[in-house]
LUMVO-996812 format. One record per residue: residue in three letters; chain; x, y, z of N, C-alpha, C in turn. Coordinates in steps of 0.05 Angstrom, whole numbers, plus 32768, in hexadecimal, padded with zeros to 4 digits. Layout:
! residues N
+------+-------+------+------+------+------+------+------+------+------+------+
! rest ! kette !  n_x !  n_y !  n_z ! ca_x ! ca_y ! ca_z !  c_x !  c_y !  c_z !
+------+-------+------+------+------+------+------+------+------+------+------+
!  ALA !     A !    X !    Y !    Z !    X !    Y !    Z !    X !    Y !    Z !
...
+------+-------+------+------+------+------+------+------+------+------+------+
***
This chain:
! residues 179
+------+-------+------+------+------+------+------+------+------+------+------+
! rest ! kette !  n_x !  n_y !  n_z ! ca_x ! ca_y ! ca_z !  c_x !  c_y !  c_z !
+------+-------+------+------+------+------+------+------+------+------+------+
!  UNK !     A ! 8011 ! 7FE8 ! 8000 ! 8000 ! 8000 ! 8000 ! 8012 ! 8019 ! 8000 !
!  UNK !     A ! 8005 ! 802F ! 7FEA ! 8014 ! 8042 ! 7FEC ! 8013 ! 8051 ! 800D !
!  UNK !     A ! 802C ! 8065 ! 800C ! 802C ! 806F ! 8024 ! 8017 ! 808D ! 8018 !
!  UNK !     A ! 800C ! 808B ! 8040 ! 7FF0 ! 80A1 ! 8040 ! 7FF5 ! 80B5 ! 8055 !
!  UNK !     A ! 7FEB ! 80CB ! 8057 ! 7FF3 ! 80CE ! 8074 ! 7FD4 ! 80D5 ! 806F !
!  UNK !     A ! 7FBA ! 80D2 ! 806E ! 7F9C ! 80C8 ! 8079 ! 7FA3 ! 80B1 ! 808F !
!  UNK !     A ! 7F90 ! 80B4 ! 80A5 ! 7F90 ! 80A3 ! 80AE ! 7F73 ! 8098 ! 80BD !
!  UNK !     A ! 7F6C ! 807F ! 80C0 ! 7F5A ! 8072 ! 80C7 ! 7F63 ! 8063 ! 80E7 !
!  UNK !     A ! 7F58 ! 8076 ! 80F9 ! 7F58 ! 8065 ! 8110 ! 7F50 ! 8050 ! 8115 !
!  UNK !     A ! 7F55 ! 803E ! 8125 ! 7F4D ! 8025 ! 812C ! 7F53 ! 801E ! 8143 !
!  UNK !     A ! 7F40 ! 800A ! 8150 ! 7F3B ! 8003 ! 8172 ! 7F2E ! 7FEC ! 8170 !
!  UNK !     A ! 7F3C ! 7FDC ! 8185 ! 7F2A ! 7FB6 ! 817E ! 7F13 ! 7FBF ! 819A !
!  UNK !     A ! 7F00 ! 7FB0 ! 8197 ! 7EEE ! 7FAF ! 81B0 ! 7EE0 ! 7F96 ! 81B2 !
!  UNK !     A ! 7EDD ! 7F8C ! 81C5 ! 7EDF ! 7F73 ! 81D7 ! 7EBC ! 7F6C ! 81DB !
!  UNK !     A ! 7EB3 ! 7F64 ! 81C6 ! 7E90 ! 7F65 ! 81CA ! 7E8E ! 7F46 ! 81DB !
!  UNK !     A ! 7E6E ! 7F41 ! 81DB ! 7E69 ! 7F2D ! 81F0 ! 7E6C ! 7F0B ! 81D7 !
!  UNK !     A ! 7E6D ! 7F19 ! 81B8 ! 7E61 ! 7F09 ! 81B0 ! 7E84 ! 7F01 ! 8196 !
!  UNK !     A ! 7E9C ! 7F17 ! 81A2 ! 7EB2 ! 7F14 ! 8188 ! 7EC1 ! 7F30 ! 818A !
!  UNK !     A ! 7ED4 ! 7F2F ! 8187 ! 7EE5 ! 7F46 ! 817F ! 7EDD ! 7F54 ! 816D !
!  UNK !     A ! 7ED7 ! 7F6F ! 8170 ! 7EDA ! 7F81 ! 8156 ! 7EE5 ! 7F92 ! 8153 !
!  UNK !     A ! 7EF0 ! 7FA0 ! 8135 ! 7F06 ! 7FB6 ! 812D ! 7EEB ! 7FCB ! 812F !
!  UNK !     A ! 7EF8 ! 7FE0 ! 8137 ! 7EEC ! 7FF5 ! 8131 ! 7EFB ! 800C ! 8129 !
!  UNK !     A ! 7EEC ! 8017 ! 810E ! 7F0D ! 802D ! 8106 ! 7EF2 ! 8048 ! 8101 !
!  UNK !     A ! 7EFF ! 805E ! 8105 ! 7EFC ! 807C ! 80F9 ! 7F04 ! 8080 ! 80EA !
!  UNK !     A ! 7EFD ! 809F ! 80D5 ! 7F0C ! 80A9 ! 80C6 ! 7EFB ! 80C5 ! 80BA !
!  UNK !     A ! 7F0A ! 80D6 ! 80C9 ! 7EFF ! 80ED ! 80D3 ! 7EE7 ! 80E9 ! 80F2 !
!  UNK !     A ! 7ED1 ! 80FE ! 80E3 ! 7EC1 ! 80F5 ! 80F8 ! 7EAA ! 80DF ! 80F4 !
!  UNK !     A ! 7EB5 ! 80C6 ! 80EA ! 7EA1 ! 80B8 ! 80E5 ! 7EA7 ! 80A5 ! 80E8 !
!  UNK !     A ! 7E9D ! 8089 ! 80F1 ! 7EA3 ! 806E ! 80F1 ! 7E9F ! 8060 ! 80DE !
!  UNK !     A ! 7EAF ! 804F ! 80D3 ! 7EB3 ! 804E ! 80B2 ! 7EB9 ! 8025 ! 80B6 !
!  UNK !     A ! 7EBE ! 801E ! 80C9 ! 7EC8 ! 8005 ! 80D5 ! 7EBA ! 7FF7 ! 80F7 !
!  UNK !     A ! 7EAA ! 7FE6 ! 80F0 ! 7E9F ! 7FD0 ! 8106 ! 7E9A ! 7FB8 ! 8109 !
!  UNK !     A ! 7EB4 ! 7FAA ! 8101 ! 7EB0 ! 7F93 ! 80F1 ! 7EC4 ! 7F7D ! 8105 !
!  UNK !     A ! 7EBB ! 7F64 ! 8108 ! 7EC5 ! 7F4D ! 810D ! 7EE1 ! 7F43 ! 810F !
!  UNK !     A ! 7EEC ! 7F4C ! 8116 ! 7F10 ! 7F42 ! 8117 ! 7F14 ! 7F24 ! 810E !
!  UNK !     A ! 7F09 ! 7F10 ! 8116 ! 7F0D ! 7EF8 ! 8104 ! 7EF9 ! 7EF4 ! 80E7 !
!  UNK !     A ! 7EEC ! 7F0C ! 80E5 ! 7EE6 ! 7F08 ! 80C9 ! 7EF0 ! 7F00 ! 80B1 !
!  UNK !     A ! 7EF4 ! 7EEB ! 80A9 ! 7EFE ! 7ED8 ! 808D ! 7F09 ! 7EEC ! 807E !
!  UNK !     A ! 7EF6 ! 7F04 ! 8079 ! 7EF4 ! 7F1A ! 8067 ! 7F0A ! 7F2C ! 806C !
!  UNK !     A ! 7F15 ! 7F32 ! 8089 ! 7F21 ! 7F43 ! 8091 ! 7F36 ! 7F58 ! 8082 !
!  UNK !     A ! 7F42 ! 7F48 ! 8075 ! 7F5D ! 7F4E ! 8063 ! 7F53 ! 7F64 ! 804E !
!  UNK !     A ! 7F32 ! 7F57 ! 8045 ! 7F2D ! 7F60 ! 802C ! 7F21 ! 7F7F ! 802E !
!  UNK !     A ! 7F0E ! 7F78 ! 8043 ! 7F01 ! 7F94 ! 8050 ! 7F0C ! 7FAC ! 8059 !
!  UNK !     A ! 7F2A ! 7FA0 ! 8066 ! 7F36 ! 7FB3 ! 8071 ! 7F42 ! 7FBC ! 8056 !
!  UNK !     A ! 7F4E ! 7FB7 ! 8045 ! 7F52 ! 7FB9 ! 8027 ! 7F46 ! 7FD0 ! 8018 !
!  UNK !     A ! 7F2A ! 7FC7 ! 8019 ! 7F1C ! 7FDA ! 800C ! 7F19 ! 7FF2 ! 8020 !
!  UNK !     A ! 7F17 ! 7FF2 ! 8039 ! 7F13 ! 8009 ! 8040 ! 7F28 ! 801C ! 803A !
!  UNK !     A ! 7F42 ! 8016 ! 8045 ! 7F55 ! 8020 ! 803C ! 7F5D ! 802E ! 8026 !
!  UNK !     A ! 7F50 ! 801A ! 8012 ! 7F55 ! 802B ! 7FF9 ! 7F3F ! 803D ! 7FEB !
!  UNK !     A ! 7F2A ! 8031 ! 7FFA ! 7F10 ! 8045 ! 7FF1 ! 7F23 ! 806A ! 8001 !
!  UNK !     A ! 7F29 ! 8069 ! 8014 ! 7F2C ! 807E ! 8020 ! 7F4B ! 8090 ! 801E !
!  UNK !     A ! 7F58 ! 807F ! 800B ! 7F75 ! 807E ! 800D ! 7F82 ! 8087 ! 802E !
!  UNK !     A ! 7F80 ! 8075 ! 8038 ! 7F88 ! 8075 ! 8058 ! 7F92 ! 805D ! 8063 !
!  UNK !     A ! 7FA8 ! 8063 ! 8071 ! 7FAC ! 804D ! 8083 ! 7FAF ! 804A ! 80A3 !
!  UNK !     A ! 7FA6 ! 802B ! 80B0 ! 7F99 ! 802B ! 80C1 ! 7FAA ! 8030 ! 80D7 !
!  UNK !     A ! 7FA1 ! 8044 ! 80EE ! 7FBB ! 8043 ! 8104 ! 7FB1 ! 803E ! 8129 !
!  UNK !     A ! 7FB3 ! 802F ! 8131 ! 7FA4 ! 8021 ! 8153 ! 7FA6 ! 803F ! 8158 !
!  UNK !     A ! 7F91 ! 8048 ! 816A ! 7F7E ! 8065 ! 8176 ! 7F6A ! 8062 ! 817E !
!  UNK !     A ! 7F63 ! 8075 ! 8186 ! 7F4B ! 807B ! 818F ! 7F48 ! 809D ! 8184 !
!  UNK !     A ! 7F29 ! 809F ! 817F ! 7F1A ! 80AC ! 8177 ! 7F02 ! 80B8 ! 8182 !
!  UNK !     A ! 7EF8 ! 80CE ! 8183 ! 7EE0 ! 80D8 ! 818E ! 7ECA ! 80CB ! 8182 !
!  UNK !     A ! 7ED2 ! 80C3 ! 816A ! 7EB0 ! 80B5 ! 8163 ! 7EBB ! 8095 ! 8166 !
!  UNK !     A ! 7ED8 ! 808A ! 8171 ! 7EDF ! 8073 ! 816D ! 7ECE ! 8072 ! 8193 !
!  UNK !     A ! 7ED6 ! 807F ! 81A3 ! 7ECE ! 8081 ! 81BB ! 7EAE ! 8080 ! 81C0 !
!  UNK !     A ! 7EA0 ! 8096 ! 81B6 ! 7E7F ! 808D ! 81A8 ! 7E7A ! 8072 ! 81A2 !
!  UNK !     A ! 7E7D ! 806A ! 818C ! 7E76 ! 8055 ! 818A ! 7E80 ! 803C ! 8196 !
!  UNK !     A ! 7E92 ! 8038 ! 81AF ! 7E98 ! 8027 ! 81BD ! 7E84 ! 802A ! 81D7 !
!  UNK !     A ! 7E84 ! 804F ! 81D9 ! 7E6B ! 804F ! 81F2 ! 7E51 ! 803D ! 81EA !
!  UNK !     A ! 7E4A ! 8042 ! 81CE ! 7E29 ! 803C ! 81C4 ! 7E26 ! 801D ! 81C1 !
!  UNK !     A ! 7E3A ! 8011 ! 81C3 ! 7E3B ! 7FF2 ! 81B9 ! 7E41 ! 7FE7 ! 81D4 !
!  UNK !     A ! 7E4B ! 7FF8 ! 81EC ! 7E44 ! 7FE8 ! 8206 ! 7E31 ! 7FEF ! 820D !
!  UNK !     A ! 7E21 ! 8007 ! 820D ! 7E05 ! 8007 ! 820D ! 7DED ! 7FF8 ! 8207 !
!  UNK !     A ! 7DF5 ! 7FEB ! 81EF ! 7DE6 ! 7FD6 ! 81DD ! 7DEC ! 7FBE ! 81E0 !
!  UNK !     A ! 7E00 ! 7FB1 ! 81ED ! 7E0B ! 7FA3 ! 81FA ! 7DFD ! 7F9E ! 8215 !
!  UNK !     A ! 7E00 ! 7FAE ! 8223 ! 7DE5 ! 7FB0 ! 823C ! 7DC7 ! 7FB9 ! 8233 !
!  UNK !     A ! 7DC3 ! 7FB3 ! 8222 ! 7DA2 ! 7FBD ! 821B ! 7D99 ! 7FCD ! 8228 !
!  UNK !     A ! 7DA7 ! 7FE3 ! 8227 ! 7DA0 ! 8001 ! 8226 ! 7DA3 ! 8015 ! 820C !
!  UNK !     A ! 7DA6 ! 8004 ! 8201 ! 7DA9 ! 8017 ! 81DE ! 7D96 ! 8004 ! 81C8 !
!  UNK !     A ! 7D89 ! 8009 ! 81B9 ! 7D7A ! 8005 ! 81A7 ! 7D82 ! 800A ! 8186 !
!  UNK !     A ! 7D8F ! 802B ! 818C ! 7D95 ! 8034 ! 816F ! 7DBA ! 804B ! 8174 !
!  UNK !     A ! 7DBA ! 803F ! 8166 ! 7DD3 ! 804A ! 8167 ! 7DDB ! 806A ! 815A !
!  UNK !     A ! 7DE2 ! 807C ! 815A ! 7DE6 ! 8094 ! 814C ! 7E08 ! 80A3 ! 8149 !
!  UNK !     A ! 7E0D ! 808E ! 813E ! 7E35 ! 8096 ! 8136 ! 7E2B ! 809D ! 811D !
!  UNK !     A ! 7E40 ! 80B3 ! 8119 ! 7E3E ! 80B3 ! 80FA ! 7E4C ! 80A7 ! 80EF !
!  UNK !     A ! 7E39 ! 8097 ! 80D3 ! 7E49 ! 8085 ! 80C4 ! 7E55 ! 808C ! 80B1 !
!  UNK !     A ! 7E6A ! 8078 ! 80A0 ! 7E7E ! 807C ! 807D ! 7E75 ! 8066 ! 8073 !
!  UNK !     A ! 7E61 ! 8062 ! 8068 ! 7E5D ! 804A ! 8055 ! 7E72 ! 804B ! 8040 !
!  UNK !     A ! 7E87 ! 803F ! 8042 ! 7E96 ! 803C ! 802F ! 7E8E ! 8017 ! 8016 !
!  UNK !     A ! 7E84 ! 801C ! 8000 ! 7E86 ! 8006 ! 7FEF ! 7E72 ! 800D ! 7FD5 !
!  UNK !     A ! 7E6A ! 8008 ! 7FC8 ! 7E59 ! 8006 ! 7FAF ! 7E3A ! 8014 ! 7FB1 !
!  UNK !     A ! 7E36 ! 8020 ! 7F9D ! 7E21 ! 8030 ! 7FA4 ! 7E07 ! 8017 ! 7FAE !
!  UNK !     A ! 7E0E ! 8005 ! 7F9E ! 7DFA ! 7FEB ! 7FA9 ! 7DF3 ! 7FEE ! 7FC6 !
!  UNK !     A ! 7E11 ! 7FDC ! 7FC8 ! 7E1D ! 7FD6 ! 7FE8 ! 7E07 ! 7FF0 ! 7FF5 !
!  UNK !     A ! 7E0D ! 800A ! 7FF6 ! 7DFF ! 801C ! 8003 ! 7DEC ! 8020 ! 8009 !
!  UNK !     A ! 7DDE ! 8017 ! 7FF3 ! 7DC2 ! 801D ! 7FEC ! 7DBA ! 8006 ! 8000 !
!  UNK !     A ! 7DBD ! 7FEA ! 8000 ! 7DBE ! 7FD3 ! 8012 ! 7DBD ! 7FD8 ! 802E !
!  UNK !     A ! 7DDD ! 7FE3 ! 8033 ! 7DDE ! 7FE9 ! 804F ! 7DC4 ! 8004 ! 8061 !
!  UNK !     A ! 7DC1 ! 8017 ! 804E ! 7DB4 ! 8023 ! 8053 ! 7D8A ! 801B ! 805A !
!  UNK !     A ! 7D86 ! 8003 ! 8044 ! 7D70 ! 7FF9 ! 8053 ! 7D79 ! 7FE5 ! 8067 !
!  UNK !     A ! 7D8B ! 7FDE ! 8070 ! 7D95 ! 7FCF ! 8085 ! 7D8E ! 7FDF ! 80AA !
!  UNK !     A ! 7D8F ! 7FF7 ! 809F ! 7D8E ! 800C ! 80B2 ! 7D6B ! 8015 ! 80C2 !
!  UNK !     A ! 7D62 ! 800C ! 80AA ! 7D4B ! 8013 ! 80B4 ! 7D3D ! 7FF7 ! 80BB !
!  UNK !     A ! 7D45 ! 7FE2 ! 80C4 ! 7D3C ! 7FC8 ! 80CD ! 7D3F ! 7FCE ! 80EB !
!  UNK !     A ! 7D28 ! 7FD2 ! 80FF ! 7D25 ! 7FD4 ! 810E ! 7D36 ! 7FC2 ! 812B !
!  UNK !     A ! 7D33 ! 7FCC ! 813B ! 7D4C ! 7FBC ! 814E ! 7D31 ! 7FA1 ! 8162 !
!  UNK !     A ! 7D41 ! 7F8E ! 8169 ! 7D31 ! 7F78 ! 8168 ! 7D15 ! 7F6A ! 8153 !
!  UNK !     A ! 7D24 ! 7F76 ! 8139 ! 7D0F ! 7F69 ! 8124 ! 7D28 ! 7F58 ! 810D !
!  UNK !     A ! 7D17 ! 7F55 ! 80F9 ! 7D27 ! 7F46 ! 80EB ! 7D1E ! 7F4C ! 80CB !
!  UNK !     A ! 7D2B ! 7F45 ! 80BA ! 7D21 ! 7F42 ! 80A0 ! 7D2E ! 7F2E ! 8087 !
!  UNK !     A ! 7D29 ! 7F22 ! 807C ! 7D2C ! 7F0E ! 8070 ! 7D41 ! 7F1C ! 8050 !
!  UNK !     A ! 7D58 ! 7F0F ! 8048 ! 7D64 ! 7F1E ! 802F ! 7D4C ! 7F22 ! 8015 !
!  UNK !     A ! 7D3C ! 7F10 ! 8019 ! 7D25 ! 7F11 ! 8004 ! 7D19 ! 7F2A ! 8002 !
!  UNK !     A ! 7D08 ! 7F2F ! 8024 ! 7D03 ! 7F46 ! 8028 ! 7D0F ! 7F5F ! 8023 !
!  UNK !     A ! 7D29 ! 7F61 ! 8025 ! 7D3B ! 7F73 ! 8027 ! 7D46 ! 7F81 ! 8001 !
!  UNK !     A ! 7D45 ! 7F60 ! 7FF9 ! 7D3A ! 7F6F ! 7FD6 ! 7D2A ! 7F7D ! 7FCE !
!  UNK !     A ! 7D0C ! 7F6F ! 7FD8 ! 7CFB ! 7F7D ! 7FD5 ! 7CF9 ! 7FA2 ! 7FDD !
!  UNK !     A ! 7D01 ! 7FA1 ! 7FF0 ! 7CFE ! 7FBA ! 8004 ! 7D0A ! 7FCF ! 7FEE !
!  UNK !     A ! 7D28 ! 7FCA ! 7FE0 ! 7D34 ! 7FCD ! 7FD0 ! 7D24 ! 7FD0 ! 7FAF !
!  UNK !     A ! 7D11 ! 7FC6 ! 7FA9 ! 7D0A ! 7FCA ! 7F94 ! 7D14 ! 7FB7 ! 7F7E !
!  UNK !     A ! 7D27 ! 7F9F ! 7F82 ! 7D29 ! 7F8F ! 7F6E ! 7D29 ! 7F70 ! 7F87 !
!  UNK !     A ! 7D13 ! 7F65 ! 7F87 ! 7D0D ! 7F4D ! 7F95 ! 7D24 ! 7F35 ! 7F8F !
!  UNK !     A ! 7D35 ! 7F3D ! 7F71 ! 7D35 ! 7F1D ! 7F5F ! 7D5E ! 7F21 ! 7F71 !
!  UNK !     A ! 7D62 ! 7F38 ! 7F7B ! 7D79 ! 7F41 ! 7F86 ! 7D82 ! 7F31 ! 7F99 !
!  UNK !     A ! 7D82 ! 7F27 ! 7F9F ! 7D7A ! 7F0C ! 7FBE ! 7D9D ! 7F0F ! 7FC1 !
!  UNK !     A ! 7DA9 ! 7EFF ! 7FB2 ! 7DC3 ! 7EFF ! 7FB5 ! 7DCF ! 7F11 ! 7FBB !
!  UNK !     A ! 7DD3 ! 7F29 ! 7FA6 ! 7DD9 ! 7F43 ! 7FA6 ! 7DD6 ! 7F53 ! 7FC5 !
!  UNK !     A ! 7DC2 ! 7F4D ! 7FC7 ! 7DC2 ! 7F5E ! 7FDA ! 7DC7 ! 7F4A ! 7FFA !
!  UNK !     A ! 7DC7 ! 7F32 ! 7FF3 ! 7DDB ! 7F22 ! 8010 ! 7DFC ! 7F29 ! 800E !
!  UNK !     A ! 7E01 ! 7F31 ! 7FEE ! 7E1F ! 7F2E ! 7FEC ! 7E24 ! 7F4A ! 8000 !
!  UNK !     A ! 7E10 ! 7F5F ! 7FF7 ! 7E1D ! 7F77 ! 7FF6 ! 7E17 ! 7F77 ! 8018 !
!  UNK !     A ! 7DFD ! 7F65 ! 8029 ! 7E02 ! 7F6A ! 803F ! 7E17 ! 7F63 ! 8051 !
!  UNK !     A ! 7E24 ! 7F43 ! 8044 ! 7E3A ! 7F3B ! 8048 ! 7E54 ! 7F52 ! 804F !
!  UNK !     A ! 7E4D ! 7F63 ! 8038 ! 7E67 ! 7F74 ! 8038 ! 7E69 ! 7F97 ! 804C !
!  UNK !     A ! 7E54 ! 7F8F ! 8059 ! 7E55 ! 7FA1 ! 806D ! 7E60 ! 7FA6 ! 8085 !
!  UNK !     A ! 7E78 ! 7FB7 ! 808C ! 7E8F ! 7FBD ! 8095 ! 7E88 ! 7FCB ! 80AF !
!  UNK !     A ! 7E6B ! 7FD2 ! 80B2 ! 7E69 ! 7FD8 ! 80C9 ! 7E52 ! 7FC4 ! 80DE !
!  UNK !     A ! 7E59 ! 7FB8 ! 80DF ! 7E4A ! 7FA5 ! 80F3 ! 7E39 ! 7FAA ! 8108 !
!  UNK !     A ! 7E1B ! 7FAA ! 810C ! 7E14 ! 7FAF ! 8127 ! 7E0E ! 7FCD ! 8125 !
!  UNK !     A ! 7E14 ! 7FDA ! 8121 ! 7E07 ! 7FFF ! 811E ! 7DFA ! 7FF9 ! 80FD !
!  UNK !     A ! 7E03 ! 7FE7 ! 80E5 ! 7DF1 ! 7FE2 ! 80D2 ! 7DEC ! 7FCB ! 80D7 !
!  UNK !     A ! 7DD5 ! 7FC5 ! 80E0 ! 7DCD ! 7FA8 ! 80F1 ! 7DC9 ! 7F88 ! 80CE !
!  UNK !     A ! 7DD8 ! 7F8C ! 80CA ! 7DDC ! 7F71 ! 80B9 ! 7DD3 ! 7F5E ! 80CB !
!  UNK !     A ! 7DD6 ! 7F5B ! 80E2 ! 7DD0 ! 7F44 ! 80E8 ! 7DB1 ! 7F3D ! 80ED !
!  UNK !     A ! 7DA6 ! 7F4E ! 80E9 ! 7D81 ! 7F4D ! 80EC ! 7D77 ! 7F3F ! 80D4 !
!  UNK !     A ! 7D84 ! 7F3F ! 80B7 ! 7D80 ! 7F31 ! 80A1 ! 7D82 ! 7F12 ! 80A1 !
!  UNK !     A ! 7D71 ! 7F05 ! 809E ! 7D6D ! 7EE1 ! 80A6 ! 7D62 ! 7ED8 ! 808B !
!  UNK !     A ! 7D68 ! 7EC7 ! 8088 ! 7D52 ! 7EB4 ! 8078 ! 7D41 ! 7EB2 ! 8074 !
!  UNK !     A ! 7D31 ! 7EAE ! 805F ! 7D0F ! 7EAB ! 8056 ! 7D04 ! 7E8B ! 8067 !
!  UNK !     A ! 7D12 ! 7E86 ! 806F ! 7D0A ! 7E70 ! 807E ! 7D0C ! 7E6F ! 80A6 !
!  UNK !     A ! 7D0D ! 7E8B ! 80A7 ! 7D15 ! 7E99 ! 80C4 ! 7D30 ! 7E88 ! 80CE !
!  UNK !     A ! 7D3D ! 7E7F ! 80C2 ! 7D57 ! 7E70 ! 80CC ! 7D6B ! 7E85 ! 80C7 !
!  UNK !     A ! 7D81 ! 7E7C ! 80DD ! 7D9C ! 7E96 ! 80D8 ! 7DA5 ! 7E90 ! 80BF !
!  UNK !     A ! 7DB0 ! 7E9D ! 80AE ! 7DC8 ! 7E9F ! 809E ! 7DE7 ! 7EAC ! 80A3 !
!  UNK !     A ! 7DFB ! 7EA4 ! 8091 ! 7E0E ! 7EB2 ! 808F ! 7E18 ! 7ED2 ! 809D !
!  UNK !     A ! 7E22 ! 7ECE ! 80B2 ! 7E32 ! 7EE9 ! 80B5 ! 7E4C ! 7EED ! 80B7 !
!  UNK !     A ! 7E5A ! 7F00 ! 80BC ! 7E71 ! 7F05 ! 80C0 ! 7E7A ! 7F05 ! 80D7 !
!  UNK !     A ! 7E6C ! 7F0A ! 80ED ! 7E77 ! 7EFE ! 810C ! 7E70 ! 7EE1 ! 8111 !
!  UNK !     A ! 7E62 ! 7ECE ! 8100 ! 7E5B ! 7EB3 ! 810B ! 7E43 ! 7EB9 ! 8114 !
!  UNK !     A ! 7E3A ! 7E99 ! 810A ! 7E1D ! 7E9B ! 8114 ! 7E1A ! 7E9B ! 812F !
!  UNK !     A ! 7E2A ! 7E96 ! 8140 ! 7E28 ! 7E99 ! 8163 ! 7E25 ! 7EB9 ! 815F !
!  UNK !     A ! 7E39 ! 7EC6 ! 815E ! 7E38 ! 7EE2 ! 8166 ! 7E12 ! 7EE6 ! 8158 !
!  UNK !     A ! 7E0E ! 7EDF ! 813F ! 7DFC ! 7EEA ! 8138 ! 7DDD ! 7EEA ! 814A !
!  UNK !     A ! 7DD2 ! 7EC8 ! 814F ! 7DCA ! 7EC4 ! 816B ! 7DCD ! 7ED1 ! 8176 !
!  UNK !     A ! 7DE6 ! 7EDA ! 8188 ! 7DDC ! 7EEC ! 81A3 ! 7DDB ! 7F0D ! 819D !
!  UNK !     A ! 7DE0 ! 7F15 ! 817C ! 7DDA ! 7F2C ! 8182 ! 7DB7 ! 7F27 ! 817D !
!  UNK !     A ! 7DA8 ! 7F16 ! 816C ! 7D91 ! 7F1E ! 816C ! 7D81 ! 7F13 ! 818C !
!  UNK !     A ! 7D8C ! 7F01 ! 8192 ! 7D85 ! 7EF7 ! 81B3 ! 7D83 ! 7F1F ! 81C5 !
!  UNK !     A ! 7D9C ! 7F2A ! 81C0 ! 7DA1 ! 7F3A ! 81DB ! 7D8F ! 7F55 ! 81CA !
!  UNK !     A ! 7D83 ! 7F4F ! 81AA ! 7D68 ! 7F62 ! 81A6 ! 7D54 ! 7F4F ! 81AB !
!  UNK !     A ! 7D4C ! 7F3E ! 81B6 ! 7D34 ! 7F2B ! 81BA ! 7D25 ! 7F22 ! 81A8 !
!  UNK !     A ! 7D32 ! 7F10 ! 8194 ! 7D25 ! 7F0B ! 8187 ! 7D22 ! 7EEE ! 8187 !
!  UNK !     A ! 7D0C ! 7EE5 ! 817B ! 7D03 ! 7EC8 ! 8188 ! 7D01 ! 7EAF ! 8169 !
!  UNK !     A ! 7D0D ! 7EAA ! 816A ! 7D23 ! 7E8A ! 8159 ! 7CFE ! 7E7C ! 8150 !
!  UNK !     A ! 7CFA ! 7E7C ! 816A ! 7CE2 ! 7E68 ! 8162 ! 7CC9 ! 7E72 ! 8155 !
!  UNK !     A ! 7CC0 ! 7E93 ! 8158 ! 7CA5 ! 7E94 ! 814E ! 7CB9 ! 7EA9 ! 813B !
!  UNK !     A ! 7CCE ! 7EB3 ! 8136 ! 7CD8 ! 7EBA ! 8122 ! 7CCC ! 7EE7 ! 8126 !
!  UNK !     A ! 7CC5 ! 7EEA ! 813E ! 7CBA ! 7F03 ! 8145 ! 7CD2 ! 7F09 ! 815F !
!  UNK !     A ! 7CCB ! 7F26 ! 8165 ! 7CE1 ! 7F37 ! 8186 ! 7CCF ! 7F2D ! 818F !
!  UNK !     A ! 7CD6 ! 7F30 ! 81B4 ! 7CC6 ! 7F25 ! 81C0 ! 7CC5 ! 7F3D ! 81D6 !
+------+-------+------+------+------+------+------+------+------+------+------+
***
């Protein structure tokens, strides 16, 4: 990588459910993502170069925010989170992440659904890939997206972590509703 002098902070934090990176860049959180993520290499990749920046261990005023708001939510005293975000990836990807956002906290929605919501239903893949590729974990709740068959799918922290984040929003496995 070329040399930058941008730089993207970064801070690991110690959730109930996995390690996660969390990086800034400026005043925005641009990084909330899984430390043993498979993906890791690739994500951190693209951010970097989406931003031409490279990453340096810190802390941050909005890196500090959003560690307050995720132990908050962590103790189910937070619901919604309000860091400002950097969607960094494809106008797709965005467009994706951005109905991701408005999936209510202890609900769920199916990738089928989530086409639809989107305006092209037949997108199913597309829009699991592009949720796949979402870099901020948990403040864009990817993990509320399940299967048309209410069974978990695929995430990037594991399906354990995934379980207990929708467990610690109450959501119930068996009638497929919060409780």
């Amino acid at each position: 990588m070329e040399k930058t002098d941008k730089v993207i902070r970064i801070q690991y934090y110690q959730s109930p459910c996995g390690e996660l990176i969390l990086g800034s860049f400026g005043d925005k959180l641009c990084l909330c993502d899984w430390v043993n993520e498979e993906r890791r290499k690739t994500i951190d990749g693209r951010i970097q170069k989406m931003l031409q920046a490279r990453y340096e261990t810190g802390i941050s005023e909005t890196i500090a925010t959003a560690i307050t708001q995720l132990d908050e939510y962590f103790a189910q005293k937070r619901t919604a989170f309000d860091v400002p975000l950097l969607l960094l990836g494809t106008d797709f990807q965005k467009a994706v992440w951005n109905e991701l956002l408005k999936v209510p906290y202890g609900m769920t929605k199916s990738y089928a659904g989530l086409s639809s919501q989107l305006g092209n239903p037949k997108a199913v893949r597309a829009v699991a890939a592009a949720n796949g590729a979402n870099a901020i974990s948990i403040f864009i709740p990817c993990h509320r997206i399940i299967g048309s068959n209410q069974k978990l799918t695929g995430y990037a922290g594991g399906l354990s972590a995934k379980k207990i984040l929708l467990e610690l929003e109450s959501y119930d496995f068996k009638t497929g509703t919060s409780l």
